[in-house]
LOLUMNU-885578 format. One record per residue (C-alpha): x negated, y, z negated; residue number from 0; residue in three letters. Coordinates in nm, 4 decimals, padded with zeros to 6 digits. Each point is the difference from the previous one (the first is absolute). Layout:
LOLUMNU-885578
<rec c1="X" c2="Y" c3="Z" nr="NUM" rest="ALA"/>
...
//
This chain:
LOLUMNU-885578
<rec c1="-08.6874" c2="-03.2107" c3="-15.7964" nr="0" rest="UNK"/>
<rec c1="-00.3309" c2="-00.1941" c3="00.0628" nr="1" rest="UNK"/>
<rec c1="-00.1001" c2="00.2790" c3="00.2285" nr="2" rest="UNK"/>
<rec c1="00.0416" c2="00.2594" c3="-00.2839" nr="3" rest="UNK"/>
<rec c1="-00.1787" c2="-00.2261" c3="-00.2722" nr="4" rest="UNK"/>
<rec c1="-00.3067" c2="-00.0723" c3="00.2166" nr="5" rest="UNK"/>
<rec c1="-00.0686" c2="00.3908" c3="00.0678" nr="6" rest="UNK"/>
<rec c1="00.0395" c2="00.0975" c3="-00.3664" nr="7" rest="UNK"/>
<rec c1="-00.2950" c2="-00.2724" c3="-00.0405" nr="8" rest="UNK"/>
<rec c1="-00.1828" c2="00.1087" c3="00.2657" nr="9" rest="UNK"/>
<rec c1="-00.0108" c2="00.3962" c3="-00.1114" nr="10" rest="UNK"/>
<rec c1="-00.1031" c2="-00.1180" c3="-00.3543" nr="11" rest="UNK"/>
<rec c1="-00.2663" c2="-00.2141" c3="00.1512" nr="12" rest="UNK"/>
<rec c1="-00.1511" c2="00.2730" c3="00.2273" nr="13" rest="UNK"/>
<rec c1="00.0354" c2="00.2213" c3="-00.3527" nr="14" rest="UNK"/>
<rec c1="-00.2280" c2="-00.1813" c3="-00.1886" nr="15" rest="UNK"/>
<rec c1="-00.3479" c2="00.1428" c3="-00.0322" nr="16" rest="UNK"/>
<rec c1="-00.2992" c2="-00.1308" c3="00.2115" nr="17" rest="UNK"/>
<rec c1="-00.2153" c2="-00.2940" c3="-00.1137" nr="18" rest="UNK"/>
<rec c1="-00.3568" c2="00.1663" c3="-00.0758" nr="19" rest="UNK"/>
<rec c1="-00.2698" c2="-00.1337" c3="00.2508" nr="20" rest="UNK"/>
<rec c1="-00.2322" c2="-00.2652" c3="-00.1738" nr="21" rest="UNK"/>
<rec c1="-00.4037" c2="00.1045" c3="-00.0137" nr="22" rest="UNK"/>
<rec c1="-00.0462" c2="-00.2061" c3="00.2983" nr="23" rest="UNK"/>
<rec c1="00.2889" c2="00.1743" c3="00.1621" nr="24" rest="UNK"/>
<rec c1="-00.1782" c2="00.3492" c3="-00.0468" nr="25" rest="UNK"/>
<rec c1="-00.1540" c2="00.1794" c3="00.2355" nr="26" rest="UNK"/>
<rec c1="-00.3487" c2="00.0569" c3="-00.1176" nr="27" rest="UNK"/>
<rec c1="-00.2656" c2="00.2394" c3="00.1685" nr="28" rest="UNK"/>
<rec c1="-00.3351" c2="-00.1232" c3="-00.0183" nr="29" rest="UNK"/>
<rec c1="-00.2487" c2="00.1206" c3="-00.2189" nr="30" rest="UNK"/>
<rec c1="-00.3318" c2="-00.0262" c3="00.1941" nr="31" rest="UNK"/>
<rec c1="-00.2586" c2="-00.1384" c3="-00.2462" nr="32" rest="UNK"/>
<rec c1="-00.3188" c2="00.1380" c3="-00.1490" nr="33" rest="UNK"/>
<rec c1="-00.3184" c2="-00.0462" c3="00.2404" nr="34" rest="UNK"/>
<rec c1="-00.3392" c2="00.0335" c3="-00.0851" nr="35" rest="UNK"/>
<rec c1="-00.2237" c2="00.2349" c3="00.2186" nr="36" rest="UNK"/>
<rec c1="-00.4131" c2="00.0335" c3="00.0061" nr="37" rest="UNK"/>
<rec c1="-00.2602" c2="00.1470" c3="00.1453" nr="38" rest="UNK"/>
<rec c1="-00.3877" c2="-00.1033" c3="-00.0457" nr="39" rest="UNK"/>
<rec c1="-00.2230" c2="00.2552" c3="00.0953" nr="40" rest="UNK"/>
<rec c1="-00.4045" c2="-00.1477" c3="-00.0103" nr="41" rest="UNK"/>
<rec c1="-00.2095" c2="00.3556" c3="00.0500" nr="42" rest="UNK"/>
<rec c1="-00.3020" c2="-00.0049" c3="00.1182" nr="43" rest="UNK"/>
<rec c1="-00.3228" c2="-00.1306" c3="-00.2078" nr="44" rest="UNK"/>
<rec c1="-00.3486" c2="00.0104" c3="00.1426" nr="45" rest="UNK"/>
<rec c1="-00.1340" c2="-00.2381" c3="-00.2658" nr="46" rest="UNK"/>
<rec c1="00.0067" c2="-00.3751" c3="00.1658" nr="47" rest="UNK"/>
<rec c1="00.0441" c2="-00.1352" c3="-00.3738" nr="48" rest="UNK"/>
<rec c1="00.2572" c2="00.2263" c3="-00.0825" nr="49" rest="UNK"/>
<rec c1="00.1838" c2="-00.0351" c3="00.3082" nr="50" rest="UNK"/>
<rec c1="-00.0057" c2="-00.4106" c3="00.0009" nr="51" rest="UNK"/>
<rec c1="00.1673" c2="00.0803" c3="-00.3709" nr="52" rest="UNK"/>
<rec c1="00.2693" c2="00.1986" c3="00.1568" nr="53" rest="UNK"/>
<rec c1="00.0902" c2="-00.2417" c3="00.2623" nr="54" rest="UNK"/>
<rec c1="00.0437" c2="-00.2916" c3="-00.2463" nr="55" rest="UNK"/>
<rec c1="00.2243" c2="00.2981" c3="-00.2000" nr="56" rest="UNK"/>
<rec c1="00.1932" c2="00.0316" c3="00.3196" nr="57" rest="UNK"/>
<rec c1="00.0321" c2="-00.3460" c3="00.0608" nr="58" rest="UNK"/>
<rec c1="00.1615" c2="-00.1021" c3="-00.3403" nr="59" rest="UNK"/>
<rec c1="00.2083" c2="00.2830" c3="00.0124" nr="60" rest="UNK"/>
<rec c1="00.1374" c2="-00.1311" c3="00.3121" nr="61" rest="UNK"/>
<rec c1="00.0313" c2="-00.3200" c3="-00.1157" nr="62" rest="UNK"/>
<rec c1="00.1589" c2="00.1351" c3="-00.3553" nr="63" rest="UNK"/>
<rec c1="00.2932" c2="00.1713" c3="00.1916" nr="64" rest="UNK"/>
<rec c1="00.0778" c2="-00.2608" c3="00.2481" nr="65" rest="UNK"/>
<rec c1="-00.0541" c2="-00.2920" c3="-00.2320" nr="66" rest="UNK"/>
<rec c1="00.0825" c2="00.1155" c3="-00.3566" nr="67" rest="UNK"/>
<rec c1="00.2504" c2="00.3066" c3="00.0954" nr="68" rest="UNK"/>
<rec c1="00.1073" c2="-00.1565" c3="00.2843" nr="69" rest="UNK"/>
<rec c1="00.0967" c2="00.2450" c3="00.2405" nr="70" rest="UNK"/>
<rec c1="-00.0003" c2="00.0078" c3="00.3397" nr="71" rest="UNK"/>
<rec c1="-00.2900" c2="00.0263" c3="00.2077" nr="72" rest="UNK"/>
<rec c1="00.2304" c2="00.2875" c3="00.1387" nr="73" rest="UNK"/>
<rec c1="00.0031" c2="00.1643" c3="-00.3087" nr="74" rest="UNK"/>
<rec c1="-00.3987" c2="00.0256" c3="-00.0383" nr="75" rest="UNK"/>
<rec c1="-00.2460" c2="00.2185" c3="00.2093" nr="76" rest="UNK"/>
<rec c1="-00.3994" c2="-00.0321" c3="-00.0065" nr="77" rest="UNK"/>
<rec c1="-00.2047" c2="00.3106" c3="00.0914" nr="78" rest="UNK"/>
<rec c1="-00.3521" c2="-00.1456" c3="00.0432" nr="79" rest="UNK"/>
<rec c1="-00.3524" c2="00.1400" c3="00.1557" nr="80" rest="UNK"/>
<rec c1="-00.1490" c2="-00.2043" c3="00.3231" nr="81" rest="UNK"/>
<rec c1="-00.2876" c2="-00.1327" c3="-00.2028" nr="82" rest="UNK"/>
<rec c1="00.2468" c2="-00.1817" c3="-00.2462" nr="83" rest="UNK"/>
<rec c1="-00.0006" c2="-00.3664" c3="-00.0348" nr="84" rest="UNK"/>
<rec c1="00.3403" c2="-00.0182" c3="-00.1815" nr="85" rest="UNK"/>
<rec c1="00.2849" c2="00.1150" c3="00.2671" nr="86" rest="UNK"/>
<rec c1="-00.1324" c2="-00.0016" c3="00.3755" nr="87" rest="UNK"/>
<rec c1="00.3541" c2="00.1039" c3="00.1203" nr="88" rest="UNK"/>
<rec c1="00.0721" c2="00.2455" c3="-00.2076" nr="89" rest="UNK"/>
<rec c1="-00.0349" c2="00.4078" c3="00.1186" nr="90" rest="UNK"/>
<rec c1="-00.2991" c2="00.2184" c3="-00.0940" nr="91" rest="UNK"/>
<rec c1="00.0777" c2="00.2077" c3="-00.2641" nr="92" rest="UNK"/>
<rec c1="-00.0383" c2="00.3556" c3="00.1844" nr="93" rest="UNK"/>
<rec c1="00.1708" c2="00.2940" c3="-00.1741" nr="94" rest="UNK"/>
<rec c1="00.2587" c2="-00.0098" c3="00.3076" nr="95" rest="UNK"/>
<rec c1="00.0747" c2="-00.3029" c3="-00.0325" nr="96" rest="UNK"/>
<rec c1="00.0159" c2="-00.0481" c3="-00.3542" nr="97" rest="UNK"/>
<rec c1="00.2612" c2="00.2885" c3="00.0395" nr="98" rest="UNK"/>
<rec c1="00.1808" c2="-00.2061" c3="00.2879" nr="99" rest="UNK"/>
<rec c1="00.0416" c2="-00.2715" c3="-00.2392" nr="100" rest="UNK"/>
<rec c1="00.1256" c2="00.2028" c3="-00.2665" nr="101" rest="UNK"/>
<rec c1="00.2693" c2="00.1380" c3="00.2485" nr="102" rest="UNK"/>
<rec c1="00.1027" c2="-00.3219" c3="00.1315" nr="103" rest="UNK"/>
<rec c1="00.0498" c2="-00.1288" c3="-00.3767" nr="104" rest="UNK"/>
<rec c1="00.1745" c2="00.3192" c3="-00.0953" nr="105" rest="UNK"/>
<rec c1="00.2881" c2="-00.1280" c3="00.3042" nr="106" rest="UNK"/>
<rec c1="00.0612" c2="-00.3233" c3="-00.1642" nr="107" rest="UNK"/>
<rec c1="-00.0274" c2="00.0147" c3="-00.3912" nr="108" rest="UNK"/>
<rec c1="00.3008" c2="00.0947" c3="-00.1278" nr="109" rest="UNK"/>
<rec c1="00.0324" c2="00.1979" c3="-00.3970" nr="110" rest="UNK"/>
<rec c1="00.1060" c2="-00.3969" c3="-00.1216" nr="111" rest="UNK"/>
<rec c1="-00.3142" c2="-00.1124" c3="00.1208" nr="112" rest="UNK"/>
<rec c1="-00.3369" c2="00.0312" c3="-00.2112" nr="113" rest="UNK"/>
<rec c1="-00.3447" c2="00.0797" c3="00.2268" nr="114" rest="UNK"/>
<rec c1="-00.3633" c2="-00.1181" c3="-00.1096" nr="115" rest="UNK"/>
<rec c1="-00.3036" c2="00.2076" c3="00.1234" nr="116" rest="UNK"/>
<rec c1="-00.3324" c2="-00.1308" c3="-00.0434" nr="117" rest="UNK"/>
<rec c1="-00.3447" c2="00.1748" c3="00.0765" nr="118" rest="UNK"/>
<rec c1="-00.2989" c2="-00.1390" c3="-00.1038" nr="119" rest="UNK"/>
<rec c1="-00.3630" c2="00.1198" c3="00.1141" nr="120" rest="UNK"/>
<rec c1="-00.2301" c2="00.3311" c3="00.0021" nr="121" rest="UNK"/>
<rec c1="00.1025" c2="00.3379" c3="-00.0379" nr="122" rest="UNK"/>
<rec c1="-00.1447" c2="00.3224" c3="-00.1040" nr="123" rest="UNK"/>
<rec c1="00.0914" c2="00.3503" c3="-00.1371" nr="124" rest="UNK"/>
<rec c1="-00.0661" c2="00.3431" c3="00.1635" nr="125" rest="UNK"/>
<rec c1="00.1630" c2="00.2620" c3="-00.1654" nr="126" rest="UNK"/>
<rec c1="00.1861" c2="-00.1526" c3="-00.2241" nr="127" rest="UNK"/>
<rec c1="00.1674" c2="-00.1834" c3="00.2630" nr="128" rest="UNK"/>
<rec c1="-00.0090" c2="-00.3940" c3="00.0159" nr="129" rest="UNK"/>
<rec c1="-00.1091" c2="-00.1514" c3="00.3088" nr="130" rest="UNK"/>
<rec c1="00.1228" c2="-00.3172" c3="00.1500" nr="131" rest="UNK"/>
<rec c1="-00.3258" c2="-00.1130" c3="00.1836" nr="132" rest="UNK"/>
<rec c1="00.1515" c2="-00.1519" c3="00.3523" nr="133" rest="UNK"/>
<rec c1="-00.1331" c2="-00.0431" c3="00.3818" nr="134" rest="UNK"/>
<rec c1="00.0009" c2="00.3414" c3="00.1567" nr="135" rest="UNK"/>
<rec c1="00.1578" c2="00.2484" c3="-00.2309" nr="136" rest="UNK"/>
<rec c1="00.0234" c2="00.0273" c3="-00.4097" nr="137" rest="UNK"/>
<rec c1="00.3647" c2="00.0641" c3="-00.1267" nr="138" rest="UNK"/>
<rec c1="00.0775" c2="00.1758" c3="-00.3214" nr="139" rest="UNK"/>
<rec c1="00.1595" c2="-00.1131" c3="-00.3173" nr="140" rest="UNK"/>
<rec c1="00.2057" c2="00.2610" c3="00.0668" nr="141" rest="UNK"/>
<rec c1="00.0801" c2="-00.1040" c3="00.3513" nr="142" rest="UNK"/>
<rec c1="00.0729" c2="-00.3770" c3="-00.0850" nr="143" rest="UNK"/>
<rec c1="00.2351" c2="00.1317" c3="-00.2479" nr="144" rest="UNK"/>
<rec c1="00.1800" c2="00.1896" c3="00.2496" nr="145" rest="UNK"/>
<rec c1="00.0858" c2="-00.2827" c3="00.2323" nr="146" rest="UNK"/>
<rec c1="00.0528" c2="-00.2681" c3="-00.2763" nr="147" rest="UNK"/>
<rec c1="00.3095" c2="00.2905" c3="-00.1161" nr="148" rest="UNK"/>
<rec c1="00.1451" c2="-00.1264" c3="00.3502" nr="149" rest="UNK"/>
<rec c1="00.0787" c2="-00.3345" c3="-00.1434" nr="150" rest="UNK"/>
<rec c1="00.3290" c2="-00.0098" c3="-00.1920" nr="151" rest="UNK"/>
<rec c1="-00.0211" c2="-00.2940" c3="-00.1939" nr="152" rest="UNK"/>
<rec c1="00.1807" c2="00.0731" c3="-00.3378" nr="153" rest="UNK"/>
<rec c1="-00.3709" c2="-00.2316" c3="-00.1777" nr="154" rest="UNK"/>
<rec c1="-00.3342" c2="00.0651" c3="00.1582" nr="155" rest="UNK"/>
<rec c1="-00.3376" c2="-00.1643" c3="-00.1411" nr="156" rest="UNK"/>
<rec c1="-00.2900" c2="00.1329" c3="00.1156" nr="157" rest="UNK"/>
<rec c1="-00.3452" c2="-00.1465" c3="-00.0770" nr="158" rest="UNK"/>
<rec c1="-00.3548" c2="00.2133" c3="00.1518" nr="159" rest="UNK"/>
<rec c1="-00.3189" c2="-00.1768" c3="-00.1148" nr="160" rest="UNK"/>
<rec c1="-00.2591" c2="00.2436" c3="00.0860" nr="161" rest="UNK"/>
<rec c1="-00.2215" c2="00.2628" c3="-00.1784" nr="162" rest="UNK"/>
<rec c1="00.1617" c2="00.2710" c3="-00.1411" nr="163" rest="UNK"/>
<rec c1="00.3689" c2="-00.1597" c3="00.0238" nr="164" rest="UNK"/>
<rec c1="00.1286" c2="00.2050" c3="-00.2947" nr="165" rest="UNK"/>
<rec c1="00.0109" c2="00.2880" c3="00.2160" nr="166" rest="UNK"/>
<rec c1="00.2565" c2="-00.1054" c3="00.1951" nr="167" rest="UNK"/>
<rec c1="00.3098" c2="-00.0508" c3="-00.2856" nr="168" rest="UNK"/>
<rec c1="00.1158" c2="00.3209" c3="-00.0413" nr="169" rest="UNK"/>
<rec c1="00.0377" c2="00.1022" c3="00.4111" nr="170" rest="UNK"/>
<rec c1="00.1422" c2="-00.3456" c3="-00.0430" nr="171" rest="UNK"/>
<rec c1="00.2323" c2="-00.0091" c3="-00.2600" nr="172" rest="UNK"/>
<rec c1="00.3943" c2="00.0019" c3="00.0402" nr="173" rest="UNK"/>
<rec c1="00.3107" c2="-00.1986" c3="-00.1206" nr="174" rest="UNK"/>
<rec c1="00.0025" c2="-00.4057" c3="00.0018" nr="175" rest="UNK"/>
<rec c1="-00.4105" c2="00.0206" c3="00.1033" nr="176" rest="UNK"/>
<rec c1="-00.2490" c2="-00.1584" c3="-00.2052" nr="177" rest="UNK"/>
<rec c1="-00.3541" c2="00.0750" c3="00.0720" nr="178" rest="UNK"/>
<rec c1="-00.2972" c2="-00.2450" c3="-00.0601" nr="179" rest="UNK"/>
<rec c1="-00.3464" c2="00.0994" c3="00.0352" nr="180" rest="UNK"/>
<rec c1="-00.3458" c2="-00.1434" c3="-00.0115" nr="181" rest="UNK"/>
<rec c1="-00.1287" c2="00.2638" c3="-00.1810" nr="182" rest="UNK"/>
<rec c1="-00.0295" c2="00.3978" c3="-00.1183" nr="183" rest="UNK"/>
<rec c1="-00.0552" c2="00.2960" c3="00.1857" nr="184" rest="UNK"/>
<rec c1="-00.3005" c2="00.0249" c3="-00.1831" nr="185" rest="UNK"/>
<rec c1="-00.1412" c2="-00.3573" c3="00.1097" nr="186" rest="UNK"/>
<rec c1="-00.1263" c2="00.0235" c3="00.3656" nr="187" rest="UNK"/>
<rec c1="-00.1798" c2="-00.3358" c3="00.0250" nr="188" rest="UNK"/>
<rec c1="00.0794" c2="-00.3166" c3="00.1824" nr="189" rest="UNK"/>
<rec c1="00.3111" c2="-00.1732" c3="-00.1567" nr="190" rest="UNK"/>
<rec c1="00.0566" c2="-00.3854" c3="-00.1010" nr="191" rest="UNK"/>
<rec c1="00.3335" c2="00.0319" c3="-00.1102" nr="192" rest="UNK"/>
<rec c1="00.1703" c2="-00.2094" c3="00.3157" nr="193" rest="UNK"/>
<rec c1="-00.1970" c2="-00.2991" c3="-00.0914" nr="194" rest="UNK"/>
<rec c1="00.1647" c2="-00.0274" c3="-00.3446" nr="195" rest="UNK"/>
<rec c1="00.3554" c2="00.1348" c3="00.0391" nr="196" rest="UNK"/>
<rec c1="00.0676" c2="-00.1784" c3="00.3233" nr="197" rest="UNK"/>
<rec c1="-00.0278" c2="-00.3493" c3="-00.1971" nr="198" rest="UNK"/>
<rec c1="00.1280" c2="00.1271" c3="-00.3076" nr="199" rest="UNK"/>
<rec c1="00.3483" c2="00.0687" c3="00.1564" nr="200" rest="UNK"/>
<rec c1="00.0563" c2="-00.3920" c3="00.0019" nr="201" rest="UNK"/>
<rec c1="-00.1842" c2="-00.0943" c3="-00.2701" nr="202" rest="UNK"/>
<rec c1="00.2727" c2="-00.1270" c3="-00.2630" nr="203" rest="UNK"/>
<rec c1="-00.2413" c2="00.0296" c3="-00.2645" nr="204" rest="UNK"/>
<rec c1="00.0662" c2="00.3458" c3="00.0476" nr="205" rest="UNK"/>
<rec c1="00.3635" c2="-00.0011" c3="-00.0935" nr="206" rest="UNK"/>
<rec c1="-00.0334" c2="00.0914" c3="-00.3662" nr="207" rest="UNK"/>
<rec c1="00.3709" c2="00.0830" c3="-00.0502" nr="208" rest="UNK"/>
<rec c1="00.0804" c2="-00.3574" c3="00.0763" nr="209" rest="UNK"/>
<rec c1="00.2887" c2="00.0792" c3="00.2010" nr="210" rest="UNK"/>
<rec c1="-00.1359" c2="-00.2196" c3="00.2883" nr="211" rest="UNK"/>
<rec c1="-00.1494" c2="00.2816" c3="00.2310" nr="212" rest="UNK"/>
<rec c1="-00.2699" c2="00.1923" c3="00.0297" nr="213" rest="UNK"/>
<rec c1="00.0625" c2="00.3875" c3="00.0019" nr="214" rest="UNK"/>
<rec c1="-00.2139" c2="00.2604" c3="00.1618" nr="215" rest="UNK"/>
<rec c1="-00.0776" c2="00.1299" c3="-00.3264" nr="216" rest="UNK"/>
<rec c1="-00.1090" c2="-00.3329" c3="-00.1052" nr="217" rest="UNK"/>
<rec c1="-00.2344" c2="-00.0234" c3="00.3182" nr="218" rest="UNK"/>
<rec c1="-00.1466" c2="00.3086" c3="-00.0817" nr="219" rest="UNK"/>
<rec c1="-00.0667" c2="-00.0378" c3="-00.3304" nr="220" rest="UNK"/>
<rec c1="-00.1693" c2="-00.2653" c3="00.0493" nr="221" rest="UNK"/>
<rec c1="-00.2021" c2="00.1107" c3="00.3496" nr="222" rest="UNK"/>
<rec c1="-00.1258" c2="00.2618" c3="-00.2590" nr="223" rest="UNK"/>
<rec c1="-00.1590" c2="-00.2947" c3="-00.2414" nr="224" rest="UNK"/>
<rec c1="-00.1617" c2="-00.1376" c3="00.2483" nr="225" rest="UNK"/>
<rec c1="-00.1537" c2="00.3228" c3="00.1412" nr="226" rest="UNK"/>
<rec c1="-00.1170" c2="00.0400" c3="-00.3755" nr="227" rest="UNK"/>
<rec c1="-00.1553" c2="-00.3316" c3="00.0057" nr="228" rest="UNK"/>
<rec c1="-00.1534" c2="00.0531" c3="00.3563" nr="229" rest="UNK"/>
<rec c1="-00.2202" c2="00.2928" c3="-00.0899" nr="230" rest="UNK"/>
<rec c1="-00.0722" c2="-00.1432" c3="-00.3556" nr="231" rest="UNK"/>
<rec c1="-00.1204" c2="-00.3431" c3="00.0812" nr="232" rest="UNK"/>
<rec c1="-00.2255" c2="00.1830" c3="00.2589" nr="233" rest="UNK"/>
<rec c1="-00.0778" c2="00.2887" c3="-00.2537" nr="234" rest="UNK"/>
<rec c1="00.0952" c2="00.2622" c3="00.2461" nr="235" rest="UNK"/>
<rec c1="00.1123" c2="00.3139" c3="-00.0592" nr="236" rest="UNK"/>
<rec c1="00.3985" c2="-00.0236" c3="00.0584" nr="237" rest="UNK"/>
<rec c1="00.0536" c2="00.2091" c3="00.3150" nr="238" rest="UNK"/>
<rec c1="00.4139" c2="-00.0967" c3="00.0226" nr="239" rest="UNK"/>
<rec c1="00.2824" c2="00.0449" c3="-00.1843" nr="240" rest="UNK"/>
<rec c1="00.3401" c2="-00.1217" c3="00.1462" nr="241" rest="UNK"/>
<rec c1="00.2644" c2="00.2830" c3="-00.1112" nr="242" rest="UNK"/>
<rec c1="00.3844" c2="-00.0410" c3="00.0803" nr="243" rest="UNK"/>
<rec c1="00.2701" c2="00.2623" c3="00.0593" nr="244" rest="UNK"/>
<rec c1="00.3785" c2="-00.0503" c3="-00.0278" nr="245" rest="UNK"/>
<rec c1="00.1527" c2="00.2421" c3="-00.2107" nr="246" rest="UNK"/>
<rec c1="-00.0270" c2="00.2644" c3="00.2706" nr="247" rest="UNK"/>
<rec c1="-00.2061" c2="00.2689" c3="-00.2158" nr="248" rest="UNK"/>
<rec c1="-00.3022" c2="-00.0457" c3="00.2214" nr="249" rest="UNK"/>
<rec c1="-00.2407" c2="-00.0831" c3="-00.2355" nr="250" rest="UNK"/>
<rec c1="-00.0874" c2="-00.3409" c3="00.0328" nr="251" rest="UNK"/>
<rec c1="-00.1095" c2="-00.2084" c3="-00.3459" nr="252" rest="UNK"/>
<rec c1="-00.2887" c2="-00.2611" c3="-00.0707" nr="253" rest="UNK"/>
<rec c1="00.2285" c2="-00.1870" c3="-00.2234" nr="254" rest="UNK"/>
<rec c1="00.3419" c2="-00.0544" c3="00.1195" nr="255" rest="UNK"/>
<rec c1="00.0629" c2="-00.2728" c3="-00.2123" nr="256" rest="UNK"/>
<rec c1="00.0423" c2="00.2139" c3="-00.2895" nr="257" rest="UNK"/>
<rec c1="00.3077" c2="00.1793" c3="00.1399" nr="258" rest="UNK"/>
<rec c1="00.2680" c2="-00.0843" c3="-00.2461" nr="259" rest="UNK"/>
<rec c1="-00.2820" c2="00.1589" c3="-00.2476" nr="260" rest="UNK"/>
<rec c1="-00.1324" c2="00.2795" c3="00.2024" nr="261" rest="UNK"/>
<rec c1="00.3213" c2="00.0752" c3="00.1453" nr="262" rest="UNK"/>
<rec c1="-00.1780" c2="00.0147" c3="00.3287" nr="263" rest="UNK"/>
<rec c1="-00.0636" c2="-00.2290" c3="00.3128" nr="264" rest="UNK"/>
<rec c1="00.0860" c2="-00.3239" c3="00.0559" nr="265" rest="UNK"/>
<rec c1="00.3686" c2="-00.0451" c3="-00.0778" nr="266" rest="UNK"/>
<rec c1="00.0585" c2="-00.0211" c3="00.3815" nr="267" rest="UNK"/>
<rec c1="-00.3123" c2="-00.2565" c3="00.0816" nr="268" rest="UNK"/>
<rec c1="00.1580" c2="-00.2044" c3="-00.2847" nr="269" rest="UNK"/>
<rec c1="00.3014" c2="-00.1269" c3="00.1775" nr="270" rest="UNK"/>
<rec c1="-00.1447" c2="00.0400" c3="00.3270" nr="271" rest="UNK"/>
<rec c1="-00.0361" c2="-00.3467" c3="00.1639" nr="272" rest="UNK"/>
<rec c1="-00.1911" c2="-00.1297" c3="00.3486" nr="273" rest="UNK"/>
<rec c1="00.0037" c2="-00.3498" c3="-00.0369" nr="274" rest="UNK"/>
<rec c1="00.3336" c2="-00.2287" c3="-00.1876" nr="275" rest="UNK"/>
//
């Protein structure tokens, strides 16, 4: 009789549905976390005052990214000419291996990621084609484009600060890519804009949304005051203007802070972050 009671309990027990597994019983898969990705490319410049301006660009952009972005010195590559006095380690900035650089980027950044490309010193245009002035051979706008395309990263910022930037944004446009240049296609002259927007990225002044950061947008627009006061205060005639692209029309605009009332660029370089 005790033999019969004890199985009836032991069927009902092995009948009664399985406990669920806590949260810290779950198997989770890890999600591999968001990584930030650059590459500063200094061109050539055969003015020595111009070029000592570049190298201090290069050398608080470097400090921006490890110190204010914090990412890993991994995570940041410096294309620099021999004569530079900013990054004596870093590779020349050849076309080839520019595009080796690109490749080797293109193998680690994944479409989570988000990739930064910087270029700031001459360039020319023949044929309606921008030139990237570097050692040895010139590379097209058009060229650059096609091996920045390699990276996948689901939000690319790319920055050139040379003459004639605007050129470049519509080769350059695509999904998730804002554009920032130093000036318009039209404006072929020497370009200050690094020496402003590098600063201005950190500068909490600049946060006019109060929301305790300081937006690309908000870098820009005010890069672009300064510029204004720059050639004013000196009563020059004003041979920049910054433009922006991230609505993926091509066009780049002068004044992407109006966006919510030109219903044009900007909304993307709004909420577009570097630094927390």
């Amino acid at each position: 009789m005790i033999g019969i009671i004890f199985l009836t309990l032991l069927i009902s027990v092995n009948e009664l549905p399985a406990a669920e597994a806590t949260d810290s019983e779950k198997t989770t898969v890890p999600v591999r976390s968001k990584k930030t990705y650059v590459l500063v490319v200094s061109g050539i410049n055969k003015d020595p005052n111009e070029r000592l301006e570049k190298d201090k660009s290069v050398s608080d952009l470097r400090n921006f990214f490890l110190d204010s972005v914090k990412i890993e010195a991994g995570q940041l590559s410096i294309l620099m000419v021999k004569s530079s006095s900013a990054d004596k380690t870093s590779q020349i900035p050849t076309a080839e291996n520019l595009k080796k650089t690109i490749d080797t980027l293109a193998r680690s950044i994944k479409p989570q990621d988000r990739f930064i490309f910087y270029y700031l010193g001459q360039a020319n245009v023949v044929t309606d084609k921008l030139r990237f002035n570097l050692p040895g051979e010139d590379i097209t706008h058009e060229k650059l484009a096609e091996w920045l395309n390699k990276i996948s990263a689901s939000s690319t910022l790319i920055v050139l600060d040379c003459p004639a930037a605007g050129l470049a944004a519509k080769a350059m446009t695509c999904p998730g890519r804002i554009i920032v240049c130093a000036c318009t296609s039209e404006q072929r002259y020497s370009t200050q804009f690094s020496r402003y927007f590098i600063p201005a990225l950190v500068d909490r002044e600049n946060d006019i949304d109060a929301d305790g950061r300081v937006s690309l947008l908000e870098a820009f627009t005010s890069t672009s005051q300064h510029l204004d006061n720059f050639y004013r205060q000196r009563q020059l005639l004003k041979t920049e203007t910054p433009v922006l692209e991230d609505n993926q029309d091509g066009i780049p605009s002068r004044h992407p802070w109006r966006f919510e009332i030109d219903g044009k660029d900007g909304r993307t370089a709004s909420k577009f972050f570097l630094s927390e």
